[in-house]
N, C-alpha and C positions, 0 to 999 in steps of 0.2 A: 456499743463500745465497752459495757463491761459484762460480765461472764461470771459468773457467781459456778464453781466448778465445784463446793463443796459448803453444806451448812451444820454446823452442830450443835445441840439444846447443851447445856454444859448443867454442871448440879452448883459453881459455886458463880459468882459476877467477876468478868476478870476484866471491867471495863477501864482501871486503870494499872493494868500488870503487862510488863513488857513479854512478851509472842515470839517464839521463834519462826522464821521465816526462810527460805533459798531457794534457789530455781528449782530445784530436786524433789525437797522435803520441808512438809512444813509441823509445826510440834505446839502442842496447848496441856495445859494440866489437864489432871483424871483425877477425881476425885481428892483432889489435894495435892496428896502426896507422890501420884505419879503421873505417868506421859503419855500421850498418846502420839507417831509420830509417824505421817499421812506420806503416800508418795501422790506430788503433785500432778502429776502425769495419766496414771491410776486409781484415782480418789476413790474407786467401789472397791479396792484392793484392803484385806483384813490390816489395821493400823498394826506398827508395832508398839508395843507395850513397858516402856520402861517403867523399872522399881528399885528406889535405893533411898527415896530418902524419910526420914520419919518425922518431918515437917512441913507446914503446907509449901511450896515452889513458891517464887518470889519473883524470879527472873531466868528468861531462857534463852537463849543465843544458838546461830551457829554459827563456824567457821569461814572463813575467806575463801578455802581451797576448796576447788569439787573434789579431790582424791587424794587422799581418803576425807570424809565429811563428818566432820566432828559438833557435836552438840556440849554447852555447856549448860548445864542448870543448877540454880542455888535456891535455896533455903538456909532457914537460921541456924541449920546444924553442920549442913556438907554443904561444898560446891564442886559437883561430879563433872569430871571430862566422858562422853562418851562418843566411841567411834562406832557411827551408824550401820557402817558392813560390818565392822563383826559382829554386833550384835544382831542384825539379821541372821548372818550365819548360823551362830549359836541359836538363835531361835528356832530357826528350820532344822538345826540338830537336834532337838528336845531339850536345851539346856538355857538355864536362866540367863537373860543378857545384864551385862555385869559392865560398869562402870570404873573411873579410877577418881579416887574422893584426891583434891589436890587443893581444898582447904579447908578449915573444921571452924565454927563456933566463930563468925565473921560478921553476927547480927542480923539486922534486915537488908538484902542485898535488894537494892530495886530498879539496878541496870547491869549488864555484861557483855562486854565486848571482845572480840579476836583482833591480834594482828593480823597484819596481812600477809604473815610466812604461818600464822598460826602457833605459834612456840610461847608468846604470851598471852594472859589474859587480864583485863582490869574489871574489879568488883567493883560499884559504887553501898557503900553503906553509911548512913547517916552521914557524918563531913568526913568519914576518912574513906579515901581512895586507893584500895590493896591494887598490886601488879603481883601477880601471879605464874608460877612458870609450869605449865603442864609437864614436863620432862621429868624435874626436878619435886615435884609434887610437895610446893614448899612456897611462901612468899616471899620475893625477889626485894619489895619495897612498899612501903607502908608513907602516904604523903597526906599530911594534914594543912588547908592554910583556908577554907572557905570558913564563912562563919556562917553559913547554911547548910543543909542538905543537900548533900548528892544530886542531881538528878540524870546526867549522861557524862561519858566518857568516851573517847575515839581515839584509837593510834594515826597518825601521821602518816600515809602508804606512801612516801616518799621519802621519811627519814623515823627509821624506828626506834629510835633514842624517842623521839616526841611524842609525847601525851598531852590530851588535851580535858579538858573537864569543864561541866557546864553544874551550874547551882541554885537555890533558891535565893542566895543573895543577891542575883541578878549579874553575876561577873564571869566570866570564864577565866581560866588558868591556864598558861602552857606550861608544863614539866619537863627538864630535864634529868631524862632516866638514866644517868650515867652516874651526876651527881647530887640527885634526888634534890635538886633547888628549882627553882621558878623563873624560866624566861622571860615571861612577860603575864602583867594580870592585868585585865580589863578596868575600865570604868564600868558605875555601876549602868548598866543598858537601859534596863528599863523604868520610866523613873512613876511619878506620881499624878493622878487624874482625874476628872469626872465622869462615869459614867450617865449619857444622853436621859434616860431613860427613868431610871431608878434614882440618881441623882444622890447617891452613894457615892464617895470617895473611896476609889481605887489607891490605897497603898503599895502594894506589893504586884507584881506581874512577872515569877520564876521565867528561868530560860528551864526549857524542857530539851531541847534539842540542837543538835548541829550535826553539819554535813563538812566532809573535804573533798573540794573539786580539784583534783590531780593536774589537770593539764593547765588552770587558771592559776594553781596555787594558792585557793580561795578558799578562809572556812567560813562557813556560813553557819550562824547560832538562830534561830526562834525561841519565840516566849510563848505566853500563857493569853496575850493580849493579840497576838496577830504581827507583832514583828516583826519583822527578819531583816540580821544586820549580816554584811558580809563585808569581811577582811582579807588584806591580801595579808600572804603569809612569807615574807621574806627569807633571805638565806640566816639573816641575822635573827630572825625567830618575834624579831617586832614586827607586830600586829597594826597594818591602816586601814582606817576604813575606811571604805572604796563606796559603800550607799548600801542605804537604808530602805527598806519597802515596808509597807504597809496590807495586809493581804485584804483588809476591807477595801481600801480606798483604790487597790487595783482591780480588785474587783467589782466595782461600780464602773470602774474606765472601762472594762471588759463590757459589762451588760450594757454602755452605751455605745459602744461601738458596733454590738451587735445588733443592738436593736437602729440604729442607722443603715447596717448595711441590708437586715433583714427587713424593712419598711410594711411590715407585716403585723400582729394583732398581740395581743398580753400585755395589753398594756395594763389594764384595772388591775389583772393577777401581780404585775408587777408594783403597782400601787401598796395593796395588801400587806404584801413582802417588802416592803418596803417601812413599814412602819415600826415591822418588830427587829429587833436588834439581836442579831445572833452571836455571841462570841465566837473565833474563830481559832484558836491554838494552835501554834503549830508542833505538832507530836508527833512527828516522823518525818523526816526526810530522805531523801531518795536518788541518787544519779539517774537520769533517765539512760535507757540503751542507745548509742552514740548513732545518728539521724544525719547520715551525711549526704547533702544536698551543691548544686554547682551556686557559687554567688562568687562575684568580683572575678571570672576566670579562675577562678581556685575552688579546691573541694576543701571544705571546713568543716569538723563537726560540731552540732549546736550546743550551748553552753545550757540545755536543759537541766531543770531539776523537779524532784515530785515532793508536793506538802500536802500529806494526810491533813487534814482538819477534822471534825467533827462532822460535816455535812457534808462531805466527801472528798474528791481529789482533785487538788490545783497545780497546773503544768506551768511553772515560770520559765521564761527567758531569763538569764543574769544578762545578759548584754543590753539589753531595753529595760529591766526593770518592769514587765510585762507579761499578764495570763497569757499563757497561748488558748487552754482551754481548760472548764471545769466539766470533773464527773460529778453529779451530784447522785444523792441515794435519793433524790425525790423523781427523779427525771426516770429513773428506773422501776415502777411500783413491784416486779416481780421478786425484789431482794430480799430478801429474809433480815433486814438491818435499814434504820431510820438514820438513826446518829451511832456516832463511832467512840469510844472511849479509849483505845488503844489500835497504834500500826506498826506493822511489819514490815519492810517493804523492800524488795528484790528485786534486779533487773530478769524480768524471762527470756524465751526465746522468741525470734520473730517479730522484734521491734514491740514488743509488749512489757508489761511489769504484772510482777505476781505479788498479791498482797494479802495479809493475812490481819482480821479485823476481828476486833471485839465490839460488841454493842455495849451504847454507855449505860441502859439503865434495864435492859435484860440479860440474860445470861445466854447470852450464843456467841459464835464464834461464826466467820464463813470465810472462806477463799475465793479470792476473787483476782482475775485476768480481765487488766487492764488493758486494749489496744491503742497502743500509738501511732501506726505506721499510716494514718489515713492525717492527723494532723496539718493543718494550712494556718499561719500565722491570719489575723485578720487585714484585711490587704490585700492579699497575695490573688494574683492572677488578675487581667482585667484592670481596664483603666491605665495602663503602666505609659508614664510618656517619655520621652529621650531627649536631653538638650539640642541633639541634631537634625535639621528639620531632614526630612524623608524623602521631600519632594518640593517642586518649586513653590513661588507664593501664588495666592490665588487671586483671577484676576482685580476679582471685589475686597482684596483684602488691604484694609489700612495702611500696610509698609507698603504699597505701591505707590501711597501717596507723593506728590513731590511740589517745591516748589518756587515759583518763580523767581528767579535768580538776577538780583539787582545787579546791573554794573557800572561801578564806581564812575561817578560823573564828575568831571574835568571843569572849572569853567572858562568858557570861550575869550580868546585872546582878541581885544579889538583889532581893525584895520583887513586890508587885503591882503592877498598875496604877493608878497615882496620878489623881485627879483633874485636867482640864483646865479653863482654863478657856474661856467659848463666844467668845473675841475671840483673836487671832491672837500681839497683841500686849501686853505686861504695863501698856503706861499707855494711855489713851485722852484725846483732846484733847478738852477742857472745849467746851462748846456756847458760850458766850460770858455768859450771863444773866447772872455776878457779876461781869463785867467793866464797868469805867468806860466812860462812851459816849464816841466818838470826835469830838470839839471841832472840828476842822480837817479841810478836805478836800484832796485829793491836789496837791503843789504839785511840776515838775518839777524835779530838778536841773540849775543852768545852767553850775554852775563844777567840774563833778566830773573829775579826773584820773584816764587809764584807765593802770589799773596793768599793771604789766609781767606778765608771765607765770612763773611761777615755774618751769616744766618747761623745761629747756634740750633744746633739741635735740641727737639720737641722733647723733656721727659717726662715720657707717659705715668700719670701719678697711682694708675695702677687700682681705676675705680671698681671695676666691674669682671666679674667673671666672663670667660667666652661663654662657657657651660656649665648649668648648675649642676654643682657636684652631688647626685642621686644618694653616695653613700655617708654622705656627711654628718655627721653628729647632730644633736637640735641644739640652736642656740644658746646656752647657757651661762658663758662669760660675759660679766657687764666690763663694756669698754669706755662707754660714755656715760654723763649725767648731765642733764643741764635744766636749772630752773628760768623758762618762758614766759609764764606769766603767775598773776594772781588769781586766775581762773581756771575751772577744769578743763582739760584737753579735751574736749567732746569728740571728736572725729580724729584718724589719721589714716592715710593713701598714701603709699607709693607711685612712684609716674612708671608704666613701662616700663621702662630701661632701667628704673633700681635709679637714677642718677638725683633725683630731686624727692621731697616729702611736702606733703601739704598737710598740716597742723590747722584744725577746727577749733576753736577757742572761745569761753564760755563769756570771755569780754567784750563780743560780736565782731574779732579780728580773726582775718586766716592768714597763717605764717608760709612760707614758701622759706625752708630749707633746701641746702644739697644734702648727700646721702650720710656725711659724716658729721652731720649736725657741725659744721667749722664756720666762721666767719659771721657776719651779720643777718639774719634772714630779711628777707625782704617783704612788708607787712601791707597788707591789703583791708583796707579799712573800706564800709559802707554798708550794712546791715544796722538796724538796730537796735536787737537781740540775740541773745546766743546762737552760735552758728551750729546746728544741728547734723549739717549733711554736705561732705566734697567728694568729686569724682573728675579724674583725669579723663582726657580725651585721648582716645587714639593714638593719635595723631602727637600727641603731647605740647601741640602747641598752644591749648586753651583747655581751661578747667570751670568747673561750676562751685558754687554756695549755694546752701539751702539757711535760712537761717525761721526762728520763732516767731517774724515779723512779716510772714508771710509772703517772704518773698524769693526768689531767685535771683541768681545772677552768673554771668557768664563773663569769666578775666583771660586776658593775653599774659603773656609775660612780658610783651613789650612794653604794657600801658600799665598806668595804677588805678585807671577808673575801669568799670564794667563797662563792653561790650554791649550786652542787654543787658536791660532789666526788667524781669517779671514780676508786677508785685499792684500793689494798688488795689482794685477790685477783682483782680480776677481770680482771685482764692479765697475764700471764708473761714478757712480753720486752716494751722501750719501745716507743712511742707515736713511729712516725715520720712519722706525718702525720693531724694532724685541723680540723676546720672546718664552719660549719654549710652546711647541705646544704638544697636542694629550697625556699626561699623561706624560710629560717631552720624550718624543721619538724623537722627532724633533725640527728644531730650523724652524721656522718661521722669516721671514726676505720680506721686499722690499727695492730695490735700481732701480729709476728710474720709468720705466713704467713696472715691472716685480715685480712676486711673489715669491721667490724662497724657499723650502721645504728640508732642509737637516737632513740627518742624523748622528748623531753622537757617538763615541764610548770614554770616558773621559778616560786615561792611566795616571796616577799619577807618576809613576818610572820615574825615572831619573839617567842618567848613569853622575857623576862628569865632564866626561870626555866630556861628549859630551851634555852639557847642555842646549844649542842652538838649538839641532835635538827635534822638534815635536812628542811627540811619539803619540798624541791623532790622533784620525781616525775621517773625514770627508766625507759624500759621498752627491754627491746633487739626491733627490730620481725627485723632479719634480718641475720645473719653467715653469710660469703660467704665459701671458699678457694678463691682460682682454682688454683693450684698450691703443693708441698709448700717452693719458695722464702719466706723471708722478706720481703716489702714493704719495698723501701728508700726508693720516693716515691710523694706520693700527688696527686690532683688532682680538681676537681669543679668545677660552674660552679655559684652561690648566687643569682646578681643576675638570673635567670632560668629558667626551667622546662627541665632538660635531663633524660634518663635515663641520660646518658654519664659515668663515672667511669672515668677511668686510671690505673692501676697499675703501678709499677714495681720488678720482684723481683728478688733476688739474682744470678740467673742471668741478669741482661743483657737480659731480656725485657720490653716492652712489653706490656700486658694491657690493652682496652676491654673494661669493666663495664657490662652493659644491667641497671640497677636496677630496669627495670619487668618485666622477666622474672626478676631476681635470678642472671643467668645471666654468666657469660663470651660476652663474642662477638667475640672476636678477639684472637688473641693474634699476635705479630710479635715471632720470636727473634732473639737475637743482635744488637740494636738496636744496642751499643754495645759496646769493648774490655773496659768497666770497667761493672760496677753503675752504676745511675745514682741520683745523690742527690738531682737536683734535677728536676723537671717542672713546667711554668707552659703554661698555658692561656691561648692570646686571650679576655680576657674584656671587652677593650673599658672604656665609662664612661659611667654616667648623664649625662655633659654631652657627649659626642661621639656620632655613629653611625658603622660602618663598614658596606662590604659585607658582606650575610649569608656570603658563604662566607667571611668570612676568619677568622671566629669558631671556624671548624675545624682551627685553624692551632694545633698545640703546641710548647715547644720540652724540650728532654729535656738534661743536662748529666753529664758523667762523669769521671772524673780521667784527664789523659794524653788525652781524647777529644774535646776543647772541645766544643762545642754542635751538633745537629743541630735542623733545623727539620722536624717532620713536618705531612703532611694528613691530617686524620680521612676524609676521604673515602676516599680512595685508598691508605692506612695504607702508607706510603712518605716517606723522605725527600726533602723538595725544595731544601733548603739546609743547607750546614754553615757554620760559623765557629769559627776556630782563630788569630786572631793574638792570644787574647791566654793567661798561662798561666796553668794550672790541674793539678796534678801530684801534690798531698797534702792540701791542703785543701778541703772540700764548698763550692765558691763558688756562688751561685749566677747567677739572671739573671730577667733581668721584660721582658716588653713594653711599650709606650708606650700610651696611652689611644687615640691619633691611629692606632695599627696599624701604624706608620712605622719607629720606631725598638728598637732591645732594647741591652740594658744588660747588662752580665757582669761581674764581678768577678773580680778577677785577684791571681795573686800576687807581682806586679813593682810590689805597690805603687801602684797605678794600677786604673781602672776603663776599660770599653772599648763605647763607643756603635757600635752596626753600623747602617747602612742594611738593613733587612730583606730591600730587592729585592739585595744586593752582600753579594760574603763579605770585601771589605775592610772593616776598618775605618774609620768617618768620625772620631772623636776619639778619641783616648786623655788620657783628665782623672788627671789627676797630683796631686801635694800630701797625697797620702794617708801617714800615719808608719808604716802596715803594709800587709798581706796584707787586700783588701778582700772581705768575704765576702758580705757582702748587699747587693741595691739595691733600689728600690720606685720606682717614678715616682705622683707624686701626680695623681689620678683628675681634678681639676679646674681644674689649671693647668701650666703646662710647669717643671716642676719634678722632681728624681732626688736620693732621698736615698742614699748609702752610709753602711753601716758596716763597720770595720777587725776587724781580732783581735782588736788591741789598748785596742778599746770606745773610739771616736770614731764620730762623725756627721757628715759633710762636704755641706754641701746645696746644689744646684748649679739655676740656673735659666737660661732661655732667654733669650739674647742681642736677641732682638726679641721684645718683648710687647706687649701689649692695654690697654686699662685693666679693672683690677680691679673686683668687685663683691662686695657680700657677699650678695646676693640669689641663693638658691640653689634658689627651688623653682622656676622654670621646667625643671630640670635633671632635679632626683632626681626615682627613681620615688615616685608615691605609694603608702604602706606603711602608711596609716593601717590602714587596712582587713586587711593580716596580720596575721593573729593565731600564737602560738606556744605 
């Protein structure tokens, strides 16, 4: 994968001097003071030879545009523009190639950069940052504000008024070059630490570098420690940050994922390696060449980018926050280069990058073609499952379970059968023979008044949409507030229909609201600790509780007491996740490191007498341990026929449960930093449809970890989100009906709506008096409920809406016909 196309012994160390680099041509100092400048293409081809300046080079650049291809180089005396054809030409004529000096006596320059039309350029030297105008052969603008050095500069290839500057005071600067003032200046990034090791306190760790990713609108800065912060860059030029990496600690996630998927041998080698600490820098960054692959029904291209480091080249994801792959220079012994002190780096041709490298502690130089077009996310291919089963169940498979179905017993009326008599009805209308004859014949009425109608007409109050409206804004006006209790909202569900809300509550009460949070809710008392876990049924006539006291229970809305109750001995650690399962047929449950699959039979009757006896029917059809971890979340889809259950255990691992085999079929470690508390399933909504594959879409939630988005297909993550925080308390998060938007809960007090396709944030809704732990978007209209710690409900609806309806069965499934 890499190709060493060109190596040079150099006379001076130019392990920390910026390199000129392009797909074309690539340029290194000559003896100091001049150039040597390679075509990429033909590396055995005699170099061209520039001479102009009479101080040692500092820094070398080239241009944006392939035509004409301009080179810029500085030293402490000139900073020369030169144009690579004509100075070819000139040379092939016998005549000296000749430059244009377009700025004198500027110090130490130890960065240079082109716009992206090529007409500017920007110097870094000590803290002052010259703009420069090749045309003009004069300096445009002169911008002082770092209290450090220099250390990179970049134009803006979106808006060329903007300059950007990175420094050792650890801050970046954005410049407006119109009126030479300061958009926005950074916090200081990277801050202060122990190194492992040495056990030397780390003061200082410079930014060396940054990238702008065009299509995200993203810049991305690294430091000297391994870094890398990335901001989005708005219309307004204020800078957010959208997440932070780490390129050590992702590269550990990388070597253990591989070494999972490869169940194969290095392990002592990695032992070894493992002990010494290598610093990682990021000094150079790179747009990778745009890698366009089919996902979601849509061609996207991937948000890659490339970081030179010292020990070779790291391929990130931005959208996962994830190696795809590392080159390293060990894995190669034929390279002419160990470690790197300086990079160049260019997109080539052919799904490759061409790069141009200094060694940090010899004096060579070499070129090197990088191939990426063989690249596979880890994951990819193999294993991949679908929420929709394929084929029927199998004979021997646990959902075929079923069972025996009690019926309501009457009791018996004393005595015989009574005589009946032979007419239907106890009086019978007289034949008329004793009645008076009727005198007068039929005479019409002419003056009769028609009376009003006594039945007033139904006005429909206008709950619920027919159809969710797909193009609808995300929720973001708060309509409602209402404080519930003195305890946190732990759980919140919508019923189907969007018409009712069930409130989990940390007082071991579940509240049964209607959808406008109006009137009195109606309160369900009988747990004896916080209530952890609710889920509607189907059906929407019965609902469950999960509560810390180890128990279950199952409520009507007609009655205040439970139905069933599961609880007593039959679980030994709580209940962190349950719900009914498989078209309401089953209850779905974990307690500890077990799955447990029951089924149930609901008996309403009640004998006065004997109020206490149970009449409902339990039977457990199949309990499942995929591993000796305990289940911290759980997941399943109810609103349609799936055999896919996910599981989420102790140890940081993802587990897909095939319920028709009763089997594990896939498990994926080390998903996340932290155990993960929370997992939510695109499950879509009776009033909208989305594409079948995006039904496959889950998201997973961790403390310290924010959210990753995975595909059941490919059991891989394809997005993260992380601006908003989550650090000590189990927040969780919900997807939107529409497939558009996801909801997080945060603990700054605030809730955080993402765009699903972007790991920025689009709103952050406020007004919250705590730490918001739950959200739930309602199934039938653009509507997001939260709730706090501190037990409020804050209900937020979309800015542009539809007219209402209360008409809702063009919508729900029909469910007449399940039976339970």
């Amino acid at each position: 994968m890499i190709n060493e196309k060109l190596s040079l012994t150099c006379d001076l160390l130019l392990s920390h001097q910026q390199l000129a680099c392009c797909q074309s041509y690539s340029g290194i100092p000559h003896h100091g003071k001049n150039m040597l400048i390679y075509n990429n293409k033909e590396t055995q081809q005699k170099p061209l030879q520039l001479t102009g300046h009479h101080n040692e080079i500092s820094a070398m650049t080239f241009g944006k545009r392939n035509n004409p291809v301009f080179l810029c180089s500085a030293s402490s005396d000139y900073i020369i523009l030169w144009d690579i054809e004509a100075c070819q030409k000139r040379t092939e004529e016998g005549k000296p190639a000749v430059g244009i000096v377009i700025g004198t006596l500027l110090g130490n320059v130890v960065h240079l950069s082109f716009c992206f039309s090529d007409e500017r350029v920007a110097a870094c030297s000590g803290t002052t940052l010259y703009v420069l105008s090749p045309k003009r052969q004069e300096i445009i603008c002169t911008l002082k504000s770092h209290l450090g050095p220099l250390t990179s500069a970049e134009f803006c290839p979106w808006n060329a008024s903007i300059l950007v500057s990175t420094s050792e005071d650890r801050t970046f600067k954005v410049w407006d070059l119109t009126t030479e003032a300061i958009f926005y200046q950074s916090f200081v990034l990277s801050g202060k630490g122990w190194r492992k090791l040495t056990c030397a306190f780390i003061t200082r760790s410079p930014l060396l570098s940054m990238l702008f990713l065009e299509k995200e609108q993203h810049l991305v800065t690294g430091s000297t420690d391994g870094q890398v912060w990335c901001f989005s860059f708005d219309d307004d030029h204020k800078c957010h940050l959208v997440k932070k990496m780490d390129l050590q600690k992702m590269e550990k996630r990388h070597e253990g994922r591989q070494e999972t998927l490869s169940h194969q041998g290095g392990v002592a080698e990695k032992t070894i390696t493992d002990k010494v600490e290598i610093s990682k820098p990021v000094i150079q960054m790179a747009s990778c060449p745009p890698y366009t692959e089919i996902h979601f029904d849509q061609e996207i291209d991937n948000s890659w980018f490339c970081i030179g480091s010292s020990d070779g080249l790291y391929v990130v994801e931005l959208a996962t926050s994830e190696l795809l792959t590392v080159l390293y220079f060990k894995d190669n012994p034929t390279l002419s280069i160990t470690m790197a002190g300086s990079w160049s780096i260019c997109a080539g041709s052919d799904k490759s990058v061409v790069a141009l490298v200094s060694s940090l502690f010899n004096p060579c130089v070499v070129l090197l073609e990088l191939c990426l077009s063989n690249l596979r996310r880890t994951g990819d291919g193999g294993g991949g499952f679908s929420v929709f089963p394929s084929s029927p169940p199998l004979l021997e498979s646990p959902l075929n379970a079923e069972v025996k179905r009690k019926e309501p017993s009457h009791p018996k009326k004393k005595g015989g059968v009574k005589e009946k008599p032979l007419v239907f009805h106890s009086k019978v209308k007289s034949s008329g023979y004793t009645t008076t004859p009727r005198m007068s014949l039929f005479s019409p009425k002419t003056n009769a008044q028609r009376k009003t109608s006594s039945t007033k007409p139904i006005k429909h109050l206008g709950l619920l949409q027919s159809n969710y409206p797909e193009d609808s804004a995300a929720p973001t006006e708060p309509c409602i507030g209402l404080n519930i209790a003195n305890k946190q909202v732990s759980c919140l569900q919508y019923s189907g229909d969007g018409k009712q809300i069930l409130c989990g509550l940390g007082d071991r009460s579940v509240l049964l609201y209607n959808s406008r949070l109006t009137g009195s809710p109606t309160a369900y008392i009988g747990h004896d600790k916080p209530v952890t876990s609710i889920s509607w049924s189907l059906c929407r006539q019965w609902w469950l509780s999960a509560a810390e006291d180890l128990s279950l229970r199952i409520w009507t809305n007609s009655c205040s007491e439970p139905a069933i109750i599961m609880g007593g001995d039959m679980f030994s650690k709580p209940i962190r996740g349950a719900l009914f399962y498989y078209l309401d047929k089953f209850i779905l449950l974990t307690s500890g490191p077990s799955v447990y699959l029951y089924l149930y039979n609901l008996d309403l009757t009640r004998v006065d007498i004997k109020r206490y006896k149970q009449r409902s029917v339990i039977k457990l059809a199949s309990c499942l341990t995929p591993s000796a971890s305990d289940i911290t979340a759980l997941s399943a889809v109810n609103d349609f026929i799936s055999y896919i259950v996910l599981v989420c255990c102790s140890d940081r691992s993802i587990q897909v449960l095939d319920m028709n085999k009763g089997a594990v079929g896939s498990v994926l470690p080390d998903a996340h930093s932290r155990a993960i508390h929370c997992i939510t399933q695109n499950k879509g909504s009776t009033f909208t449809s989305q594409a079948p594959e995006s039904y496959n879409l889950f998201l997973t939630s961790a403390l310290t970890d924010g959210v990753k988005m995975w595909d059941l297909r490919t059991m891989r993550c394809v997005r993260r989100y992380e601006n908003h925080v989550n650090r000590c308390h189990p927040c969780s998060s919900a997807i939107s009906p529409c497939g558009r938007f996801i909801a997080c809960g945060s603990e700054d007090k605030c809730a955080y709506v993402y765009d699903i396709r972007s790991s920025t944030y689009l709103h952050k809704l406020q007004r919250h008096s705590d730490t918001v732990l739950s959200v739930a978007f309602n199934p039938a209209t653009p509507e997001l409920l939260t709730g706090t710690l501190d037990g409020k409900l804050q209900l937020f609806h979309s800015s542009i809406g539809s007219h209402l309806s209360d008409d809702t069965s063009a919508a729900v499934h029909c469910i007449s016909n399940v039976t339970v």
